[in-house]
Chimera marker file (.cmm) of the C-alpha trace (Angstrom):
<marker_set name="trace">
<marker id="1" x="0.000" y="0.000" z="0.000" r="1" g="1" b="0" radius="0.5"/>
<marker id="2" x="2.522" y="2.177" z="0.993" r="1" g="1" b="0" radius="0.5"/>
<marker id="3" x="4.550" y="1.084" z="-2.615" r="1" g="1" b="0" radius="0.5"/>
<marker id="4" x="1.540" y="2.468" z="-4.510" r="1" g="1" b="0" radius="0.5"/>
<marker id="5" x="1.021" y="5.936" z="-2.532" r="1" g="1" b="0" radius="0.5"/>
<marker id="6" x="4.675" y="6.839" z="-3.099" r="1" g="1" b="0" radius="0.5"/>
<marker id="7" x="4.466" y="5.649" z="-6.831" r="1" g="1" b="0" radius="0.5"/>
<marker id="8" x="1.337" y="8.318" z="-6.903" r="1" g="1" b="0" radius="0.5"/>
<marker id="9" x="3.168" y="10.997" z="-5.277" r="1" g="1" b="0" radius="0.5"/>
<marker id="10" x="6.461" y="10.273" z="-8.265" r="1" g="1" b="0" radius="0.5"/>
<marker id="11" x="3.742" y="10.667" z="-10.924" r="1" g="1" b="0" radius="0.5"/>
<marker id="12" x="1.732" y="13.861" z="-9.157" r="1" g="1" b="0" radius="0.5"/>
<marker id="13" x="5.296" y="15.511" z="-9.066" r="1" g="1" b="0" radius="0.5"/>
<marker id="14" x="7.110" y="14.106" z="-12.530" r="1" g="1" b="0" radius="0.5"/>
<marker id="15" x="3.505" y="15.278" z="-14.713" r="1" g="1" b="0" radius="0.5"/>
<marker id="16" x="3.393" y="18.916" z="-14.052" r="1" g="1" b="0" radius="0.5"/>
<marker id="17" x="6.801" y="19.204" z="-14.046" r="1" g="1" b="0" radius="0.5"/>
<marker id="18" x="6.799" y="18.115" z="-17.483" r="1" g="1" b="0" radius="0.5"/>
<marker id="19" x="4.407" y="20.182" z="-18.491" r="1" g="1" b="0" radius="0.5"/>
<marker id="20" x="5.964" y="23.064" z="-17.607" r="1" g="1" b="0" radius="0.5"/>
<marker id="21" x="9.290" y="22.298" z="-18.725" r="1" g="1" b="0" radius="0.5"/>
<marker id="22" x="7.729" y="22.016" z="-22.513" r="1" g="1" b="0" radius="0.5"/>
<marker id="23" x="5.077" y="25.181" z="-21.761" r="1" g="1" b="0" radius="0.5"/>
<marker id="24" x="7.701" y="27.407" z="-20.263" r="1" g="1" b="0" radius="0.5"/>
<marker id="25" x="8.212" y="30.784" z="-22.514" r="1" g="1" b="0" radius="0.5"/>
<marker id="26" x="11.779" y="31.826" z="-20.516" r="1" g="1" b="0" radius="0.5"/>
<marker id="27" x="14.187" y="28.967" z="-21.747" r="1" g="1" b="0" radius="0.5"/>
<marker id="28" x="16.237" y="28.909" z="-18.573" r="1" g="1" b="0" radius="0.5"/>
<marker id="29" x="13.119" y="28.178" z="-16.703" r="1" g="1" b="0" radius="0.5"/>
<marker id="30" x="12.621" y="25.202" z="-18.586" r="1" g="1" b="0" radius="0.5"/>
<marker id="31" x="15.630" y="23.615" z="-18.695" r="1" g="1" b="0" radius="0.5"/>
<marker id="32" x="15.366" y="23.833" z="-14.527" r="1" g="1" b="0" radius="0.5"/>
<marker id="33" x="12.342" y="22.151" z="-15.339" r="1" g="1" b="0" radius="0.5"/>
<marker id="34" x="13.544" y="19.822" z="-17.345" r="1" g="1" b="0" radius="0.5"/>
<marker id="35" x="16.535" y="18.625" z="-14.661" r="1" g="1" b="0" radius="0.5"/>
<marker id="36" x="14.303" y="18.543" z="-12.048" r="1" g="1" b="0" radius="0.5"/>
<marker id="37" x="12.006" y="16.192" z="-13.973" r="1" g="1" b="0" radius="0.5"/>
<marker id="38" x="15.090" y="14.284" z="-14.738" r="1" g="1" b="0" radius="0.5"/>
<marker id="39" x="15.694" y="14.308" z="-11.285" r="1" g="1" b="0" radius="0.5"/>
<marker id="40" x="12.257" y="13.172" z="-10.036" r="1" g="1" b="0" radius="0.5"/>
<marker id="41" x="12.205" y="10.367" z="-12.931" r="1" g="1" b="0" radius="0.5"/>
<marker id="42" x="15.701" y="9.063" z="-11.625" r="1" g="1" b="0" radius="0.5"/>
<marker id="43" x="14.360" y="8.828" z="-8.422" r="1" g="1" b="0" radius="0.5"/>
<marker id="44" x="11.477" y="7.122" z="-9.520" r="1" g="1" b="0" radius="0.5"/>
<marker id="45" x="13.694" y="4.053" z="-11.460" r="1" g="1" b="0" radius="0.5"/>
<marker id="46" x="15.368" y="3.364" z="-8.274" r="1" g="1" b="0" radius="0.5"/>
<marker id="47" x="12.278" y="3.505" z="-6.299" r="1" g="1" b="0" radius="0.5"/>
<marker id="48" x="11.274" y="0.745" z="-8.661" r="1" g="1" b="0" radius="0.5"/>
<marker id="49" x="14.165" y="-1.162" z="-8.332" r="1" g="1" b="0" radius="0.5"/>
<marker id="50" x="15.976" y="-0.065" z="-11.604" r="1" g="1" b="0" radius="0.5"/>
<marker id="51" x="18.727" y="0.640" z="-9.791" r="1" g="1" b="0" radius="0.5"/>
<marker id="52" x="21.296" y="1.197" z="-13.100" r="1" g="1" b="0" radius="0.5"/>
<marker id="53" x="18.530" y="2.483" z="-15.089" r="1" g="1" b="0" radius="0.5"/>
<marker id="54" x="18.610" y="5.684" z="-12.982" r="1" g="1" b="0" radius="0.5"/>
<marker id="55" x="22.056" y="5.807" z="-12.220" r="1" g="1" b="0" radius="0.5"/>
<marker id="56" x="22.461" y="6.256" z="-15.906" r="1" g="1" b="0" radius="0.5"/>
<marker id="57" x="19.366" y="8.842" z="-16.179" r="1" g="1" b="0" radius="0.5"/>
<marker id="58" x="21.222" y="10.756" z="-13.531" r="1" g="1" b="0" radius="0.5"/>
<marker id="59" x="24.585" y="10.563" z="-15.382" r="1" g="1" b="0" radius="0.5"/>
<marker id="60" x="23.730" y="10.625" z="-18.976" r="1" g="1" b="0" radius="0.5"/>
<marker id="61" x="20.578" y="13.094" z="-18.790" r="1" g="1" b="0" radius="0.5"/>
<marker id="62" x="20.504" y="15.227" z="-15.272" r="1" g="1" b="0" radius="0.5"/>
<marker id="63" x="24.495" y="15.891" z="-15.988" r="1" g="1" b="0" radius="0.5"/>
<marker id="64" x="25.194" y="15.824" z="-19.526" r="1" g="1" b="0" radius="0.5"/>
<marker id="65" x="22.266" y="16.669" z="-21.374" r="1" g="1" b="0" radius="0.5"/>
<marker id="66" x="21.349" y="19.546" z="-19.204" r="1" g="1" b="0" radius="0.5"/>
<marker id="67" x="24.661" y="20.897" z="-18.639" r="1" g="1" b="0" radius="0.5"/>
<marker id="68" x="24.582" y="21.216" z="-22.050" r="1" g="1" b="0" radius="0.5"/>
<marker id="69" x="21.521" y="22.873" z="-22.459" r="1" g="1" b="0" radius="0.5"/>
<marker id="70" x="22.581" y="25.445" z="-20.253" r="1" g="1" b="0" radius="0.5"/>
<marker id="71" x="25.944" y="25.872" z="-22.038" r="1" g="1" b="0" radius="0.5"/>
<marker id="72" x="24.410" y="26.258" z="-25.158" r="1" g="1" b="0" radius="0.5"/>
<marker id="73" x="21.883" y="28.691" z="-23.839" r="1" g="1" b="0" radius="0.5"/>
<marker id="74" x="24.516" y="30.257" z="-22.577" r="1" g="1" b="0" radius="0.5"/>
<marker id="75" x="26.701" y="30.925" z="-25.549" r="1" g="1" b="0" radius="0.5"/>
<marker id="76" x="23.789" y="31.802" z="-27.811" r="1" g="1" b="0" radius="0.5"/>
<marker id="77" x="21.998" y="34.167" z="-25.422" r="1" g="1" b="0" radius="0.5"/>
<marker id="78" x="19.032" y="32.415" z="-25.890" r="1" g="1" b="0" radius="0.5"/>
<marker id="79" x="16.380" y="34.593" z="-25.635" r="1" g="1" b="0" radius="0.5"/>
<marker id="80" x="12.495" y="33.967" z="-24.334" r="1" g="1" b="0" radius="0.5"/>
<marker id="81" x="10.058" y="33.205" z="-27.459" r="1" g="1" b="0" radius="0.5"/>
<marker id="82" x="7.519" y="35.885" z="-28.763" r="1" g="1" b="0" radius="0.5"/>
<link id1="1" id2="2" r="1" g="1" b="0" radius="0.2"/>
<link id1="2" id2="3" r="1" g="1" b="0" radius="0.2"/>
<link id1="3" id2="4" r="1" g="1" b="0" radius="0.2"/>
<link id1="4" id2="5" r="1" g="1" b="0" radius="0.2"/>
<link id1="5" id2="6" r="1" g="1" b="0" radius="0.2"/>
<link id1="6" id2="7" r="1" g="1" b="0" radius="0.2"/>
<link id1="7" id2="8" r="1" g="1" b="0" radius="0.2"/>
<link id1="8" id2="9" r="1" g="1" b="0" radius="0.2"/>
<link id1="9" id2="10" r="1" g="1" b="0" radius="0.2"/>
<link id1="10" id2="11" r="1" g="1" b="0" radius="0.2"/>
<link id1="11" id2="12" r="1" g="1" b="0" radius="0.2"/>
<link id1="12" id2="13" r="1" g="1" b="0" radius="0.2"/>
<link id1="13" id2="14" r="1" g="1" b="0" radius="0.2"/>
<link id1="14" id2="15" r="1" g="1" b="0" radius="0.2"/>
<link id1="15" id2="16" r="1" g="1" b="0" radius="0.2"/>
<link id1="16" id2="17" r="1" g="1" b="0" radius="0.2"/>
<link id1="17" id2="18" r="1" g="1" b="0" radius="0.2"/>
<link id1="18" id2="19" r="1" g="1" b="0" radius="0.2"/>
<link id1="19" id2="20" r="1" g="1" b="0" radius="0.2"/>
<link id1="20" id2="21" r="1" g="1" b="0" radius="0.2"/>
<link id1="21" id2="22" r="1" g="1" b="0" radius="0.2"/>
<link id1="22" id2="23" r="1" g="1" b="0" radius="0.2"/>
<link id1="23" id2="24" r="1" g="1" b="0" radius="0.2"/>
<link id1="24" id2="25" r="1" g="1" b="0" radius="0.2"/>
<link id1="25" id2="26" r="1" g="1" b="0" radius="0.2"/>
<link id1="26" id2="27" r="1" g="1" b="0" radius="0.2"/>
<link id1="27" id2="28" r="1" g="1" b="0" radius="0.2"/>
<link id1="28" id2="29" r="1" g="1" b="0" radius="0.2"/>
<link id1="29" id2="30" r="1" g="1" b="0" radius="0.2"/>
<link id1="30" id2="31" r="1" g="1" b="0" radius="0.2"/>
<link id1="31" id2="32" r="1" g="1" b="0" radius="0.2"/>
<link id1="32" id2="33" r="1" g="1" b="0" radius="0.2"/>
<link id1="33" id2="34" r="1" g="1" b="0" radius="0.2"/>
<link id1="34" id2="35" r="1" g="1" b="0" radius="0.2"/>
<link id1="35" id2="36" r="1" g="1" b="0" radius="0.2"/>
<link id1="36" id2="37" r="1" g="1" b="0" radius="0.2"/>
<link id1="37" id2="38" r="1" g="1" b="0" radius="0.2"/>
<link id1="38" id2="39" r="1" g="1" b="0" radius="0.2"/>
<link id1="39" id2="40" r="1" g="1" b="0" radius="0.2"/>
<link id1="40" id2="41" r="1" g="1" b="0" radius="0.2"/>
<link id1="41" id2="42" r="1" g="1" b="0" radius="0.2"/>
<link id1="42" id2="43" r="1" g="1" b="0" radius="0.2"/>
<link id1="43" id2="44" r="1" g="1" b="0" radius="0.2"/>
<link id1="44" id2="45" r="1" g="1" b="0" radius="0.2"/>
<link id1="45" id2="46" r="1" g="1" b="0" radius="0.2"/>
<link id1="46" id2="47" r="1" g="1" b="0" radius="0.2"/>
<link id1="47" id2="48" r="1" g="1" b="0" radius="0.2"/>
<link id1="48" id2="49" r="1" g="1" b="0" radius="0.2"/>
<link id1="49" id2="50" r="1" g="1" b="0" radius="0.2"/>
<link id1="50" id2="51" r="1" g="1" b="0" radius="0.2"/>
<link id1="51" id2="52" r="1" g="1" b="0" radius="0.2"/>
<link id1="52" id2="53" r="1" g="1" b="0" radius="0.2"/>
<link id1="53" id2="54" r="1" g="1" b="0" radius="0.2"/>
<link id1="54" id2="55" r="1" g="1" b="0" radius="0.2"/>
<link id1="55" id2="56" r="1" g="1" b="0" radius="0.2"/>
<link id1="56" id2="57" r="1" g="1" b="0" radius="0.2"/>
<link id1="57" id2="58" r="1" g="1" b="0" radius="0.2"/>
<link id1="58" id2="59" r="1" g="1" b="0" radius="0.2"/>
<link id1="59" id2="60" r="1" g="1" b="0" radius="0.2"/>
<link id1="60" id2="61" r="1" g="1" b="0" radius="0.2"/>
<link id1="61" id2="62" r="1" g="1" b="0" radius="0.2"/>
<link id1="62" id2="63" r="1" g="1" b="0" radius="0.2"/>
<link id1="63" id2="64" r="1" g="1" b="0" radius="0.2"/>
<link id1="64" id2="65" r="1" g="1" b="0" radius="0.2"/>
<link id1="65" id2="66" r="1" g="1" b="0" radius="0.2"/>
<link id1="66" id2="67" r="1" g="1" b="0" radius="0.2"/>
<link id1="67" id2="68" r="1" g="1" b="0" radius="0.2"/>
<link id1="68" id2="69" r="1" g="1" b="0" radius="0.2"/>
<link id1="69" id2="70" r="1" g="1" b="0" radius="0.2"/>
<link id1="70" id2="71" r="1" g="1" b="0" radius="0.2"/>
<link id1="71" id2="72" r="1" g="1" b="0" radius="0.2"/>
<link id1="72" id2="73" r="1" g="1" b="0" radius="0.2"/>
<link id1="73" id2="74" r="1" g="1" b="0" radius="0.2"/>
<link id1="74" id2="75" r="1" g="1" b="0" radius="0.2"/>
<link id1="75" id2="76" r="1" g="1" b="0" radius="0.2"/>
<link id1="76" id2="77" r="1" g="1" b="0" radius="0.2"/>
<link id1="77" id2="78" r="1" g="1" b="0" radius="0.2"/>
<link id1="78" id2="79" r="1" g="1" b="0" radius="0.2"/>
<link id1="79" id2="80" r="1" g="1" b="0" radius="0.2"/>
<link id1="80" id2="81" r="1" g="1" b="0" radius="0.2"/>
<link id1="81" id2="82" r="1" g="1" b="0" radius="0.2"/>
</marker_set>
């Protein structure tokens, strides 16, 4: 019981979070978004017992993906959409 009300709680966080990441006009927002979504879904694998599968997602993803996001945004002054 408790398994399923902590599974809830993962999905009630990880689906708004989501949503905003995409719906987000100010891109730096949304990559914050984004790695905390990564962070939540990570967290979620090894609830589940995917032990590897999120210590990749925090590896691959949460550091390289969004670290590069943020670079990138960075060096293009990425600026909010019209």
């Amino acid at each position: 019981m408790i398994y399923t009300i902590i599974y809830a709680l993962f999905a009630i966080i990880l689906i708004p979070l989501a949503l905003k990441s995409v719906s987000e006009k100010n891109l730096l927002h949304s990559v914050i978004y984004l790695f905390v979504f990564l962070v939540v879904l990570s967290g979620l694998f090894i609830f589940l017992g995917a032990s590897i599968v999120g210590a990749v997602e925090v590896l691959v993803f949460v550091g390289a993906v969004t670290a590069l996001t943020v670079f990138t945004l960075m060096l293009t002054g990425g600026k909010e959409y019209e």
